[in-house]
TORNU-192966 format. One record per atom (N, C-alpha, C): atom name; residue number from 1; y, z, x. Coordinates in steps of 0.02 Angstrom, whole numbers. Layout:
REM residues N
NULO  atomo  num      c2      c3      c1
NULO     CA  NUM       Y       Z       X
...
END
This chain:
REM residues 197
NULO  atomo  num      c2      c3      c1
NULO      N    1    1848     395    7279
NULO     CA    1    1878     447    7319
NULO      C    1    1849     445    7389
NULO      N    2    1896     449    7438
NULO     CA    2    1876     451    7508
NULO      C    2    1867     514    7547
NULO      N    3    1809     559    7535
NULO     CA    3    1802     617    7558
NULO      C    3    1774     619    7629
NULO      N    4    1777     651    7675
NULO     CA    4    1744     660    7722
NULO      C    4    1734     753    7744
NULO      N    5    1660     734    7720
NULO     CA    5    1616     817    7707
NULO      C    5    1619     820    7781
NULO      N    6    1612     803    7833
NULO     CA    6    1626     835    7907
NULO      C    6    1708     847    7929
NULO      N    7    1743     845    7888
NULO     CA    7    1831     869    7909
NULO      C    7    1836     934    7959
NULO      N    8    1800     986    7938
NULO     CA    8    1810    1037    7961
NULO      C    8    1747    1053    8023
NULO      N    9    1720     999    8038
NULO     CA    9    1665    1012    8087
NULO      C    9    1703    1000    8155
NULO      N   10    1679    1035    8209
NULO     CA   10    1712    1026    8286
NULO      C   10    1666     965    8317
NULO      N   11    1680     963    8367
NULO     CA   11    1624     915    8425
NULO      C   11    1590     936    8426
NULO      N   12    1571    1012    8447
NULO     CA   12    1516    1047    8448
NULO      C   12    1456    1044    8394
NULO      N   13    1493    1038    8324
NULO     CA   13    1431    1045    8294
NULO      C   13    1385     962    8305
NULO      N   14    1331     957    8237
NULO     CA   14    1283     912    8256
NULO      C   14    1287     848    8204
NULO      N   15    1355     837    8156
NULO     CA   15    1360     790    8103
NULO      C   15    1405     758    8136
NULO      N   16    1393     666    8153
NULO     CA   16    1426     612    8162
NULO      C   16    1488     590    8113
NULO      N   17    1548     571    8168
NULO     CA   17    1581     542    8098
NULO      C   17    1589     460    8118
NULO      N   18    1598     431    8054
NULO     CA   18    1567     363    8047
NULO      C   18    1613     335    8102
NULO      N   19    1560     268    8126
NULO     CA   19    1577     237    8188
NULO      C   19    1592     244    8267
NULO      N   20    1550     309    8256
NULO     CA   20    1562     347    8306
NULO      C   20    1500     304    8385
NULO      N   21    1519     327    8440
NULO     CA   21    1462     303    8474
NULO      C   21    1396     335    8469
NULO      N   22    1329     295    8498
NULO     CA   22    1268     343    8512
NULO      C   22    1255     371    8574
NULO      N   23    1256     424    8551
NULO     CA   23    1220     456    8625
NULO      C   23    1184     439    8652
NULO      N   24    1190     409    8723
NULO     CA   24    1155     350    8761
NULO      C   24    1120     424    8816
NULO      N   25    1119     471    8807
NULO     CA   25    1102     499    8869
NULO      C   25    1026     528    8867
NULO      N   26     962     492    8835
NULO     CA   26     920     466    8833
NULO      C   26     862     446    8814
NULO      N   27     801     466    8803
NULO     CA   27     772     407    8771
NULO      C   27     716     449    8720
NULO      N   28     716     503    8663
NULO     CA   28     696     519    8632
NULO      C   28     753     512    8575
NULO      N   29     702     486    8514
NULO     CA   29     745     469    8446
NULO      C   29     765     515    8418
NULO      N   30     809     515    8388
NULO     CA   30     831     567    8325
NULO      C   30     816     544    8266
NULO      N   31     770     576    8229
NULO     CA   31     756     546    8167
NULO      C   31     786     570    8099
NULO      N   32     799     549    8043
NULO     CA   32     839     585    8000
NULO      C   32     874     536    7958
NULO      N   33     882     519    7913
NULO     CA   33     948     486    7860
NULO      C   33     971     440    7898
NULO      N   34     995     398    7883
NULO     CA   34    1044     341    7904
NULO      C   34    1113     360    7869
NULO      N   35    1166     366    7908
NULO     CA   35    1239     399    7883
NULO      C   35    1258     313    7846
NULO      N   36    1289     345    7801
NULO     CA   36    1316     279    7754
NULO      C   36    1383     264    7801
NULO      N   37    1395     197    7791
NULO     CA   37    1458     172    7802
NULO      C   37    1530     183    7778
NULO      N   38    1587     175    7787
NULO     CA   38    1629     182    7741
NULO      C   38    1694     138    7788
NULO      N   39    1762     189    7761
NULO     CA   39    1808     138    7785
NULO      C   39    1829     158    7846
NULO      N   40    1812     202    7879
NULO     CA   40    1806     211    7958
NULO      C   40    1758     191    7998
NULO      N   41    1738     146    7985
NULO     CA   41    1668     130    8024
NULO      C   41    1592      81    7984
NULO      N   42    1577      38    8039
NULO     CA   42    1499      30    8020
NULO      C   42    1465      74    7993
NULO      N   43    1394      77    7961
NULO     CA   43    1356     111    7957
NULO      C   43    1324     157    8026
NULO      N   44    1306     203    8028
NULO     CA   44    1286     230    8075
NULO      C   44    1200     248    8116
NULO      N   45    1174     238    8128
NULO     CA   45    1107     268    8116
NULO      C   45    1088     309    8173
NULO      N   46    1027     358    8160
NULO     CA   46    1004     418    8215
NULO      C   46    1038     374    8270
NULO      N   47    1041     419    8322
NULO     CA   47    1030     389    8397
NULO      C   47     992     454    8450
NULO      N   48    1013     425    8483
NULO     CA   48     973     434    8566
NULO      C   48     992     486    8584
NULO      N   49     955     541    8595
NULO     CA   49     966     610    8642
NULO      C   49     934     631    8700
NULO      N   50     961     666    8755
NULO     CA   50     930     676    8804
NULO      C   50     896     750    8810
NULO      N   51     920     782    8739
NULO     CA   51     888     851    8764
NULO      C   51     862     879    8679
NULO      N   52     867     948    8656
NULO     CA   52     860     980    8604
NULO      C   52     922     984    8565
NULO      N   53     948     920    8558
NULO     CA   53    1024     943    8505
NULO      C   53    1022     875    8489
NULO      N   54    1082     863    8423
NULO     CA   54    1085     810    8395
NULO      C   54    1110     754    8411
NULO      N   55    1135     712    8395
NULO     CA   55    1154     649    8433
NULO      C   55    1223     638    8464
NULO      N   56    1269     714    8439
NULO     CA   56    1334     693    8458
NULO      C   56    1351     777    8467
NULO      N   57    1421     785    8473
NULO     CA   57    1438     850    8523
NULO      C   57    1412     871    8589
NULO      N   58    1384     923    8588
NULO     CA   58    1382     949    8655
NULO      C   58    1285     931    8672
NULO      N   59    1316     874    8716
NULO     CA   59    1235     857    8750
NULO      C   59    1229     863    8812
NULO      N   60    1153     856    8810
NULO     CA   60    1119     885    8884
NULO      C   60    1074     818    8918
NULO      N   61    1061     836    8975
NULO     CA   61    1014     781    9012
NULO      C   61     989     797    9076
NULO      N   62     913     798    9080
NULO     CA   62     919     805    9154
NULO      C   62     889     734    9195
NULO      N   63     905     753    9270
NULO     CA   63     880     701    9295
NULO      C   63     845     709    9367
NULO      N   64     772     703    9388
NULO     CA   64     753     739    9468
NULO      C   64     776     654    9513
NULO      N   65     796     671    9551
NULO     CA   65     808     639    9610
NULO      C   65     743     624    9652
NULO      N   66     724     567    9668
NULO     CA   66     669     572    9725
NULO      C   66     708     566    9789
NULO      N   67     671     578    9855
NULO     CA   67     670     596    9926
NULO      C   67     718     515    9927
NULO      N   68     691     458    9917
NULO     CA   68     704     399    9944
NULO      C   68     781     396    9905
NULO      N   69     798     432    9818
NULO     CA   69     850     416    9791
NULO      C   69     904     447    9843
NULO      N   70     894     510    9862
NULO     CA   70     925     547    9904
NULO      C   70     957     515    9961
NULO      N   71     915     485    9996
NULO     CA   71     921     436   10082
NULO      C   71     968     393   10044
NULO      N   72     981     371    9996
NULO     CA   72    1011     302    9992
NULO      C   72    1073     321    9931
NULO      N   73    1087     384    9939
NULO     CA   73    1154     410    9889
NULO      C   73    1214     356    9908
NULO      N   74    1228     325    9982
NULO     CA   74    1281     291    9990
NULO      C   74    1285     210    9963
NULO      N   75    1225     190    9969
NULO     CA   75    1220     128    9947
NULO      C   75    1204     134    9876
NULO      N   76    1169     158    9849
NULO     CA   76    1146     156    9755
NULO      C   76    1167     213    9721
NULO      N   77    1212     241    9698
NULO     CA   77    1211     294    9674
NULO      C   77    1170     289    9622
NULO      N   78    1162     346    9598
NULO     CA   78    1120     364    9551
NULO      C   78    1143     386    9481
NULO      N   79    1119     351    9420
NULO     CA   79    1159     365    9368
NULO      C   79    1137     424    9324
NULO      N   80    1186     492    9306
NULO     CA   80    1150     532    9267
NULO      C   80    1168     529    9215
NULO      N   81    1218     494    9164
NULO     CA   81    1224     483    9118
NULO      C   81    1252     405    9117
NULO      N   82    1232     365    9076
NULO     CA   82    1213     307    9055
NULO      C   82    1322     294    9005
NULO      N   83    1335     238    9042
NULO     CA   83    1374     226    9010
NULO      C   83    1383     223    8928
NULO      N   84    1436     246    8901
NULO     CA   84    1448     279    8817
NULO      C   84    1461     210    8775
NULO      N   85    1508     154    8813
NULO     CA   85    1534     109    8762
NULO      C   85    1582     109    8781
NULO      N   86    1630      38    8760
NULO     CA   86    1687      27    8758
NULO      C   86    1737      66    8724
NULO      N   87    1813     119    8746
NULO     CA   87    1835     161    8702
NULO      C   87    1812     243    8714
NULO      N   88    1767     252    8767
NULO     CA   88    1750     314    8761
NULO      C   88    1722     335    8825
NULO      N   89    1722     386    8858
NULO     CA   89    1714     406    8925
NULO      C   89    1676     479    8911
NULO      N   90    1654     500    8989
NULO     CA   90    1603     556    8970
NULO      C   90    1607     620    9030
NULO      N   91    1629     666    8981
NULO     CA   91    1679     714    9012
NULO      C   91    1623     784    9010
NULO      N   92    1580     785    9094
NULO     CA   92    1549     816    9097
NULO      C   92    1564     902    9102
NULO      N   93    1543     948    9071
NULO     CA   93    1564    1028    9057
NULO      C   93    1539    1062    9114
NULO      N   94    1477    1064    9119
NULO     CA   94    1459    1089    9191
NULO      C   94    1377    1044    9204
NULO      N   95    1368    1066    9281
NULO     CA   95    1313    1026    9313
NULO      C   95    1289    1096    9369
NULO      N   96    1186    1085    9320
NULO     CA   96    1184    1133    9387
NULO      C   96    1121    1100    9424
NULO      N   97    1125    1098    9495
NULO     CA   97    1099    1052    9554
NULO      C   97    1044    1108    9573
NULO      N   98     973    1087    9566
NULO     CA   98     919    1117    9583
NULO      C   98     874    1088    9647
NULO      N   99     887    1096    9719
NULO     CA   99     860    1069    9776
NULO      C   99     791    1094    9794
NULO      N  100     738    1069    9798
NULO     CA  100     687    1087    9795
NULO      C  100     661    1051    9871
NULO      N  101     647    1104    9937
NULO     CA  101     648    1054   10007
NULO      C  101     565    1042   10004
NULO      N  102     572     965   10042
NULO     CA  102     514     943   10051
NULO      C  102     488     986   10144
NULO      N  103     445     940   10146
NULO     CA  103     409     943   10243
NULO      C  103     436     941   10288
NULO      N  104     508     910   10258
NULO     CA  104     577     883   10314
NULO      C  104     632     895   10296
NULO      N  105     666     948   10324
NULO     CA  105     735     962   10306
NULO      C  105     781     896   10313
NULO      N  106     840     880   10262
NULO     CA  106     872     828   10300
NULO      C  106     932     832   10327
NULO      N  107     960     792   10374
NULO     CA  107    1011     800   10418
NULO      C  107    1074     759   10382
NULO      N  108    1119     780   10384
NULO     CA  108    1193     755   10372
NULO      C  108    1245     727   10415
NULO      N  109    1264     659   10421
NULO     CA  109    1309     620   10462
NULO      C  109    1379     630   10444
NULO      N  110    1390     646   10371
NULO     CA  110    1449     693   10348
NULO      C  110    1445     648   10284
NULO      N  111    1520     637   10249
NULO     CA  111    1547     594   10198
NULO      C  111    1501     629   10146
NULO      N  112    1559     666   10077
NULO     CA  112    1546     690   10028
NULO      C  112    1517     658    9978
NULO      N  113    1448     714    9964
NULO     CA  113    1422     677    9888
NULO      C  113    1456     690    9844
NULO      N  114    1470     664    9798
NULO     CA  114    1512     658    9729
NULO      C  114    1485     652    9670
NULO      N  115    1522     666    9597
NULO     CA  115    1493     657    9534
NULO      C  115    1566     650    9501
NULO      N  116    1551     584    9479
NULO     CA  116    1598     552    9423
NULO      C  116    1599     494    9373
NULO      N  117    1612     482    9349
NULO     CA  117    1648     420    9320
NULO      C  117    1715     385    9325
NULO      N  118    1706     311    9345
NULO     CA  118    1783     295    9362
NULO      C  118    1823     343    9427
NULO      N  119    1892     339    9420
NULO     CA  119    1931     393    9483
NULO      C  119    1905     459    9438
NULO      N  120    1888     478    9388
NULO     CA  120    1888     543    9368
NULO      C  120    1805     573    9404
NULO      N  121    1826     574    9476
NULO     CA  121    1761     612    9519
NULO      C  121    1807     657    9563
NULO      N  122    1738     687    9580
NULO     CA  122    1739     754    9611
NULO      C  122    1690     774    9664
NULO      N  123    1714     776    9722
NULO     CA  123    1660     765    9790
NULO      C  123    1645     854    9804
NULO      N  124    1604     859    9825
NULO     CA  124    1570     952    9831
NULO      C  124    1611     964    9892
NULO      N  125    1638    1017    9905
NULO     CA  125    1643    1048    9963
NULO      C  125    1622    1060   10017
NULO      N  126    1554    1048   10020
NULO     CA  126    1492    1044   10074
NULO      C  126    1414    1019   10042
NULO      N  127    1405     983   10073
NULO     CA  127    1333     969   10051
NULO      C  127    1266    1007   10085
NULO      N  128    1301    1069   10063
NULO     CA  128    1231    1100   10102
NULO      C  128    1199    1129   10053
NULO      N  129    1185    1100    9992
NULO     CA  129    1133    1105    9958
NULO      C  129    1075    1064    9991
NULO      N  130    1083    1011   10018
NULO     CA  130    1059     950   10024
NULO      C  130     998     962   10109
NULO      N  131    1041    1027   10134
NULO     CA  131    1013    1055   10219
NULO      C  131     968    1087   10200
NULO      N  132     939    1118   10153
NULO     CA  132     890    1159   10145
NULO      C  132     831    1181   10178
NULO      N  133     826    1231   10205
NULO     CA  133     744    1219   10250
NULO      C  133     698    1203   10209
NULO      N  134     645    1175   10247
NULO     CA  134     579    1156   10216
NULO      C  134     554    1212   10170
NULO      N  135     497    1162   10128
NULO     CA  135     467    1200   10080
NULO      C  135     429    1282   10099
NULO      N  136     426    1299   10051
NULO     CA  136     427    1299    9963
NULO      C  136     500    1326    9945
NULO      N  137     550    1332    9992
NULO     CA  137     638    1352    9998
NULO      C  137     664    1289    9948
NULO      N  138     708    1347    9892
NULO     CA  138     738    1293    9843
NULO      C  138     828    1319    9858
NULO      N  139     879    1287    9818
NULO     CA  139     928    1319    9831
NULO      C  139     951    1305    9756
NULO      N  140    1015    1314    9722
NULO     CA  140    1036    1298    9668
NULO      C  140    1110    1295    9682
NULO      N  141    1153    1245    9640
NULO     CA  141    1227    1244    9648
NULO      C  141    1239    1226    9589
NULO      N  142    1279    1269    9545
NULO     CA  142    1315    1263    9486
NULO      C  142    1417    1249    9478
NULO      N  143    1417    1188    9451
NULO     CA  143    1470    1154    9454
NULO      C  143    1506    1140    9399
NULO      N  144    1573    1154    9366
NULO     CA  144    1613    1142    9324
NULO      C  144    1651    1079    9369
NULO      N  145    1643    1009    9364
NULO     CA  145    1658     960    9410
NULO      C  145    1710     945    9402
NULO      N  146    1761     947    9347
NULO     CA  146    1816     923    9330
NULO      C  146    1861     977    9330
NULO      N  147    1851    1022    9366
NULO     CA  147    1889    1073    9380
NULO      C  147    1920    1104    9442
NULO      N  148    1900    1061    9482
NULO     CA  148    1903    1065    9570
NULO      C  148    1959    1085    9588
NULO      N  149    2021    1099    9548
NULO     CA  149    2069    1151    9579
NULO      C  149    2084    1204    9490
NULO      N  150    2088    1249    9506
NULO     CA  150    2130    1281    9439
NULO      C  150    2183    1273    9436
NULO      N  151    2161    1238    9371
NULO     CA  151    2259    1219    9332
NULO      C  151    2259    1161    9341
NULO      N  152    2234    1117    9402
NULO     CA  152    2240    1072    9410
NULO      C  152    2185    1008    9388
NULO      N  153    2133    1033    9390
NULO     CA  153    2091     979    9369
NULO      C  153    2087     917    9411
NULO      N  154    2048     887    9369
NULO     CA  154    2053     781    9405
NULO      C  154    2084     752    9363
NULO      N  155    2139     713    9417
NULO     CA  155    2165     669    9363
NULO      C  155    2143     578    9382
NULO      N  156    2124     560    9333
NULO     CA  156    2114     490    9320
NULO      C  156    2169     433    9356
NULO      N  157    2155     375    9379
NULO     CA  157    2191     318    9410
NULO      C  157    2223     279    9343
NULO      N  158    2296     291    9319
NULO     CA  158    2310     261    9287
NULO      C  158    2299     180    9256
NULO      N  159    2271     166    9200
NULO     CA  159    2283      90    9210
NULO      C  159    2246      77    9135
NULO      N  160    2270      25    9113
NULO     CA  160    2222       1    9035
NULO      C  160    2182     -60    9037
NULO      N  161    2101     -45    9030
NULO     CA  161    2085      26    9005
NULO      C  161    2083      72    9060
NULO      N  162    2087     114    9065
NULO     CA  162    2071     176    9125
NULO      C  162    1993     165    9151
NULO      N  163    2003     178    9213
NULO     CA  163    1933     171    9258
NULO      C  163    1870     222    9242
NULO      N  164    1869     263    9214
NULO     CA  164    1833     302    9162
NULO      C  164    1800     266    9093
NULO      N  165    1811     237    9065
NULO     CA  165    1805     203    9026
NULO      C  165    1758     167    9021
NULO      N  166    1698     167    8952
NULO     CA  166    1644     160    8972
NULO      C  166    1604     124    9041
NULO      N  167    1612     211    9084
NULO     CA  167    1599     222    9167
NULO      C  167    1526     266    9151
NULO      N  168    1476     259    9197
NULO     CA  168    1429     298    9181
NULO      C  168    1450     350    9213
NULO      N  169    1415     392    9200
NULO     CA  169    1441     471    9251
NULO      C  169    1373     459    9313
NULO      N  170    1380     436    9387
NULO     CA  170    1320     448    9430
NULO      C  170    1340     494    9501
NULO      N  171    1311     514    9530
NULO     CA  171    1290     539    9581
NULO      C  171    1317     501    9629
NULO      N  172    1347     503    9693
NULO     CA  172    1342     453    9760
NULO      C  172    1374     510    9815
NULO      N  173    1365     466    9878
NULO     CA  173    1390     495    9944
NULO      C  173    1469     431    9970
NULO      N  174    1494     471    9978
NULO     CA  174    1555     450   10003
NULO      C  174    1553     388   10069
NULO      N  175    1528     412   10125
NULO     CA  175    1517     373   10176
NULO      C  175    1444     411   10204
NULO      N  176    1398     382   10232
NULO     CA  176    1347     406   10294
NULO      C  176    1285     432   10236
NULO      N  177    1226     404   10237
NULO     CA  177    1188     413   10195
NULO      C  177    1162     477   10227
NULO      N  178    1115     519   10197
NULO     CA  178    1074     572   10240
NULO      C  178    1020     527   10265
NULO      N  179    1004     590   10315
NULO     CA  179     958     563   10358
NULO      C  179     878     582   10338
NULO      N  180     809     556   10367
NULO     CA  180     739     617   10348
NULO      C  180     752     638   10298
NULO      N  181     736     687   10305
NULO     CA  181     704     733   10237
NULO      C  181     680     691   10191
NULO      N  182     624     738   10134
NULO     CA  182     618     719   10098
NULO      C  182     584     782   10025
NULO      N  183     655     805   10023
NULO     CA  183     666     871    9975
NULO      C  183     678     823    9894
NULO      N  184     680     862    9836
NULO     CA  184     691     817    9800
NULO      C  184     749     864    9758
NULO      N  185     774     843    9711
NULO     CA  185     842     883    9679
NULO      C  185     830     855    9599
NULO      N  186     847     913    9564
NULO     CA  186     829     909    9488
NULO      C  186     912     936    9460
NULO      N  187     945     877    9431
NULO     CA  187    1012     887    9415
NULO      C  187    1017     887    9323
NULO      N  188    1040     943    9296
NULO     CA  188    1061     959    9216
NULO      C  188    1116     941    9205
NULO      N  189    1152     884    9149
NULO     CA  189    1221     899    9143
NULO      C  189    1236     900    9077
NULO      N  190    1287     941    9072
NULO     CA  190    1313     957    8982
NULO      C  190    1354     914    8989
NULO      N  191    1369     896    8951
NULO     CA  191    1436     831    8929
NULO      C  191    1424     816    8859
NULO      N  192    1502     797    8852
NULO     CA  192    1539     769    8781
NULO      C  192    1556     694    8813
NULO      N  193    1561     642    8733
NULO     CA  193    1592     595    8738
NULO      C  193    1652     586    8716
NULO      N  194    1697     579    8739
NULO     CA  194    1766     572    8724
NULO      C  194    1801     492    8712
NULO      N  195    1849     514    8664
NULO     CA  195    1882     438    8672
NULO      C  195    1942     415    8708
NULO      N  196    1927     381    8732
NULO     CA  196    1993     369    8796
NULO      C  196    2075     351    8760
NULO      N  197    2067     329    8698
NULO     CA  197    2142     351    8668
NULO      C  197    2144     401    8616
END
């Protein structure tokens, strides 16, 4: 008989169903049982979490930014969640941006920082989290990113596979790196992994 005792579980809760991906978002184990195999899938085993929850549904991660990651948002973005796998994309719930200013406020040449994966990004409205006066002045910006118009949302660049698709979710600046400063920024994000069909 082919039962599956998680039928009635959501994403949210914390039981894998077989063949599912691991939560790549980071580097403390989950320890516990090895999920048996069956006819949906490989065997499964613990994986990788970035925060206090289990290996799958609703996960967390944080990530601090240094002064130098900051200066160079245009050339390297910065990755806050770690690509999922082939088949599955990572559909962040909200993000909240903690600016903490250093000795040197920094200056802005313009061109929007952004957070996405693939076309499914979303550039801030102003980066004046990023202007902050000098220390010990912090600021905070809390973001539902995939929501940047109501009703409307982001929509993805058509194409197979879609440009989302195991895409990491990172950080970048559009055009014009910042200038000085050297404040540092501590970024949280909730996200699910989703499957792209």
């Amino acid at each position: 008989m082919d039962w599956n005792k998680f039928i009635r579980n959501s994403k949210f809760e914390k039981h894998v169903p077989l063949g599912a991906p691991p939560n790549v978002g980071g580097n403390v184990p989950i320890t516990g049982n090895t999920f048996a195999g069956g006819a949906a899938g490989p065997a499964v085993t613990p994986a990788f979490a970035g925060g206090l929850q289990g290996a799958f549904g609703l996960q967390y991660t944080d990530v601090t930014l240094t002064s130098a990651q900051i200066l160079a948002l245009l050339t390297v973005p910065v990755t806050l969640v770690p690509a999922p796998g082939v088949g599955f994309w990572i559909n962040p719930w909200f993000i909240i941006m903690r600016f903490i200013g250093g000795s040197v406020a920094y200056t802005d040449a313009g061109g929007a920082v952004s957070i996405g994966a693939g076309t499914l990004t979303t550039a801030l409205t102003a980066n004046t989290i990023f202007l902050t006066t000098v220390s010990p002045n912090s600021r905070k910006l809390l973001l539902v990113p995939f929501a940047a118009a109501v009703g409307a949302g982001v929509l993805d660049t058509a194409a197979n596979p879609p440009t989302e698709d195991n895409a990491a979710l990172a950080i970048s600046k559009v055009t014009n790196n910042f200038a000085a400063g050297n404040g540092t920024m501590h970024i949280s994000v909730a996200y699910t992994i989703e499957t792209t069909l």
